[in-house]
N, C-alpha and C positions, 0 to 999 in steps of 0.2 A: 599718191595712189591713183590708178587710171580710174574714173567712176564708170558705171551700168552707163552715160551718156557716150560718153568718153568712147568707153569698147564698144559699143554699138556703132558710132561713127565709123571708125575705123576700120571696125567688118566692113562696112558698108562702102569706104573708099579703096578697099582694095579687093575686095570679094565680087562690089559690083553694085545693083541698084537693089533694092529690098521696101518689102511694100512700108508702107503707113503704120496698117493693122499690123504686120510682123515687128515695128519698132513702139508696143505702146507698152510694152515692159522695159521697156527703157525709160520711158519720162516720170514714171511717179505713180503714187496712188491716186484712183479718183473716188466722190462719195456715190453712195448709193444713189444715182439717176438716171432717166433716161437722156439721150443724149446724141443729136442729129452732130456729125462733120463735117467739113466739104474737105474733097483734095485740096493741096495749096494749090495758089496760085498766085502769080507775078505778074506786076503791071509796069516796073521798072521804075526807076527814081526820079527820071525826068516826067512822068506821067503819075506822079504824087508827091505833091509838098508836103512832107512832113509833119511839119509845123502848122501849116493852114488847116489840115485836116483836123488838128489838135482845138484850135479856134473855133473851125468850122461846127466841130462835132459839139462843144461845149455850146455854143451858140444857139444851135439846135436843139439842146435841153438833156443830150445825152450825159451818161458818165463817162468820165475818161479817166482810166488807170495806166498813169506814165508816172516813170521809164518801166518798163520789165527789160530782161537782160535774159535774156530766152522766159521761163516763169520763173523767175526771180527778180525782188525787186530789188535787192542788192547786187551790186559790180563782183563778177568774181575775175579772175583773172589780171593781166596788167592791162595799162595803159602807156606804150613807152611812147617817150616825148621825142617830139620834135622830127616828125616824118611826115612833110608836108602831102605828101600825094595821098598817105591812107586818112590826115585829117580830113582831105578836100572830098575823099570818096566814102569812106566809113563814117562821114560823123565824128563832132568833137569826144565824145566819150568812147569810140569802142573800144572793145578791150581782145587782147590773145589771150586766149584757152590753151591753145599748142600749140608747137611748129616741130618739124619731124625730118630727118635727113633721111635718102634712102639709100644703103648700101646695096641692096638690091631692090626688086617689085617686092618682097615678099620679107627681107630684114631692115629694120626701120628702128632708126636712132629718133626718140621721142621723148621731149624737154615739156612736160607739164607742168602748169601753172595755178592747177585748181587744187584747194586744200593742203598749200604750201609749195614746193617744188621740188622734180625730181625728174632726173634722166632715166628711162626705163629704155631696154630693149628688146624690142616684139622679133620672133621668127614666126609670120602669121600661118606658117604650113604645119607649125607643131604647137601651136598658143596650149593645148591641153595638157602637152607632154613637156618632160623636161629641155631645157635647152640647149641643144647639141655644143659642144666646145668648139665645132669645124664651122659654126654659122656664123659665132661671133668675127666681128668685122676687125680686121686688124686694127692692133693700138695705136697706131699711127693715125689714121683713118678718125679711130673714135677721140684721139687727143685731138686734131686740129676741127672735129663740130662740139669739141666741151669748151675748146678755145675761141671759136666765135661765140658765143652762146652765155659765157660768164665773164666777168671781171676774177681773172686768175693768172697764174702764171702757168710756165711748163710744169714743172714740178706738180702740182696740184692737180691739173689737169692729167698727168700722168698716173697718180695715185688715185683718179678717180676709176679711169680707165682698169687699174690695173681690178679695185674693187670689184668693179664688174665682171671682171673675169675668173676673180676668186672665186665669186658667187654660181656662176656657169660649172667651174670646178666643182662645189660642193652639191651641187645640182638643185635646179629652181628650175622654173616655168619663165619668170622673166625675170634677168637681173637689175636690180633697181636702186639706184643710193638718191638718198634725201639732199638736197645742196641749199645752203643759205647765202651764197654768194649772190654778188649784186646780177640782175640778168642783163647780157648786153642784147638782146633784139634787135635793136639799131644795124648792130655789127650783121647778127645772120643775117638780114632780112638783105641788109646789103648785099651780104654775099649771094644772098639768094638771087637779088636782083639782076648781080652781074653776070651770074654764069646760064643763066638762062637763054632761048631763046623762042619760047613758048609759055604763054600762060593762062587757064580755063578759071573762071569763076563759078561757082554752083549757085544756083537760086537760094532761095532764104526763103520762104515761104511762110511767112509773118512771124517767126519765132527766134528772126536776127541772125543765125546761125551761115557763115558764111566762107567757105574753104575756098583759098586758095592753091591750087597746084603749078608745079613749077617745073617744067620738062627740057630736058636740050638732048637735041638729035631725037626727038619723039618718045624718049623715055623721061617718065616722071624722076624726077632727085628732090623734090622737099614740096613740103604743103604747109601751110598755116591755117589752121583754127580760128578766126574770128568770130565775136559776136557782136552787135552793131543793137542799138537801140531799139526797142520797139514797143508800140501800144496796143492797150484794147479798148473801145468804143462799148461800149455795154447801154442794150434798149432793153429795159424792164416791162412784161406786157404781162401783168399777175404772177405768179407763177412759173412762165414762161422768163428765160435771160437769153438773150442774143447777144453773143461778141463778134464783132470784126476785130479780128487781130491785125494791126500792120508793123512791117519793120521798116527802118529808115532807107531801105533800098527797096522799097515797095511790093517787099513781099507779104502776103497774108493769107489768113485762113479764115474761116467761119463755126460757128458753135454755135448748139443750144441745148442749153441743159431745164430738164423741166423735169415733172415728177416720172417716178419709174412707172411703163408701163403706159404711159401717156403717146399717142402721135398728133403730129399736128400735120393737114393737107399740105402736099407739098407746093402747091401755088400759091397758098397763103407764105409760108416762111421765106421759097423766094423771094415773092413781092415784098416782104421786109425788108429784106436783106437789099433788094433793090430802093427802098425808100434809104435805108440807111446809106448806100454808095453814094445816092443823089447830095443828099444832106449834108456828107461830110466831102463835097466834092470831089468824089470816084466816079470812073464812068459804071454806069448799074449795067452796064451789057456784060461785066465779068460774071455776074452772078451767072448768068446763061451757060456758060462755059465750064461750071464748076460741077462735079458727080457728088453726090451726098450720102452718106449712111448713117445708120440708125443702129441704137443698141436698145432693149428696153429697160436694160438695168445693167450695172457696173459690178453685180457682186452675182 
């Protein structure tokens, strides 16, 4: 099933950019407090060890809550083995969320990983409406991305295909079948690799979340979902909780949740926020950089 994270991203990569505040119905509930943010912001991987900061921060006397895997502290998605370039750059644990072929900008073959697995197909120009029979991507087309994508045969792959289409027939918004077949990723990713000859990374902005797109001849054809490890640093000041969030590609954000209704001077919290980069060895001139809002209560 696609989740509220899930469909939000994927408005988001093919609709275009969308703010912060427009995506906080996507992450979750929060409890009744008030609650300062900063934009993300990226210092890149080579300009934060991971790890040191992890040392650095406990040394310092702060808390440290590692792993999260966006806010969760359990893995969801896979981990497939044995793809030395995404171990050397994501991290020995990250994991795929998704990976997505594109028949067009706008019809998109999408192999989800979260909450079991399933191939869905989005027409993102009609996502409200039923989905046209004339959108669906030929069987050909959709047997040879169920063929890289599973441990299957033709046969199988074709009765997956054709499900899909039954389902388009009987009319749905997306047609979708659940698959328990082993995933081969290896395989896409390869394929992905090879036919490409363009590829954009998106920042991660402390919360690990990290998409790859994959273009040839300047048109997009497949994206991967990854999420990559990430911590929170938490400095306790009464009342007052400051997080630095970081991810293993040196994105992060900042938080403070305090009581509702409560403000705190904004040169005071910078100034934390800059003790805390000091501390866990960041440079504190990002805090400079970063725009902050406030809410005075969450309900």
């Amino acid at each position: 099933m696609t989740t509220r994270r899930s469909f939000c991203r994927r408005v988001v990569a093919v609709g275009g950019a969308i703010s912060i505040g427009s995506l906080a119905g996507c992450v979750g509930p929060w409890n009744d407090a008030a609650v300062y943010w900063s934009d993300p912001g990226q210092v890149g991987p080579d300009d934060a060890d991971y790890e040191a900061v992890i040392t650095n921060a406990r040394d310092a006397g702060y808390t440290v809550e590692e792993p999260y895997y966006v806010n969760a502290r359990r893995p969801g998605g896979i981990h497939p083995e044995g793809i030395s370039r995404l171990d050397e750059f994501l991290g020995p644990d990250y994991r795929v969320f998704e990976f997505a072929f594109y028949h067009t900008p706008q019809i998109v073959l999408v192999v989800e990983l979260t909450g079991g697995t399933s191939v869905a197909v989005f027409d993102w120009r009609t996502v409200m409406e039923d989905f046209d029979l004339e959108s669906l991507p030929p069987e050909a087309w959709l047997v040879e991305r169920i063929l890289l994508s599973f441990d299957v045969d033709r046969s199988t792959a074709e009765t997956y295909a054709n499900d899909l289409r039954e389902q388009v027939v009987a009319g749905t918004r997306t047609p979708r079948i659940d698959v328990s077949d082993r995933v081969t990723f290896q395989n896409a990713y390869a394929h992905i690799e090879a036919e490409r000859d363009a590829v954009e990374g998106s920042e991660t902005g402390g919360d690990g979340w990290y998409t790859e797109r994959s273009f040839r001849d300047d048109v997009q054809f497949a994206d991967v979902d990854f999420v990559v490890q990430s911590l929170a640093v938490v400095h306790r000041d009464g009342d007052h909780e400051y997080r630095l969030k970081l991810d293993r590609l040196g994105g992060f954000n900042l938080r403070i949740d305090l009581p509702a209704g409560e403000e705190i001077p904004e040169a005071e919290y910078r100034e934390t926020f800059r003790r805390m980069f000091e501390d866990v060895g960041l440079d504190p001139g990002h805090v400079d950089e970063l725009a902050f809002e406030y809410t005075r209560s969450m309900w």
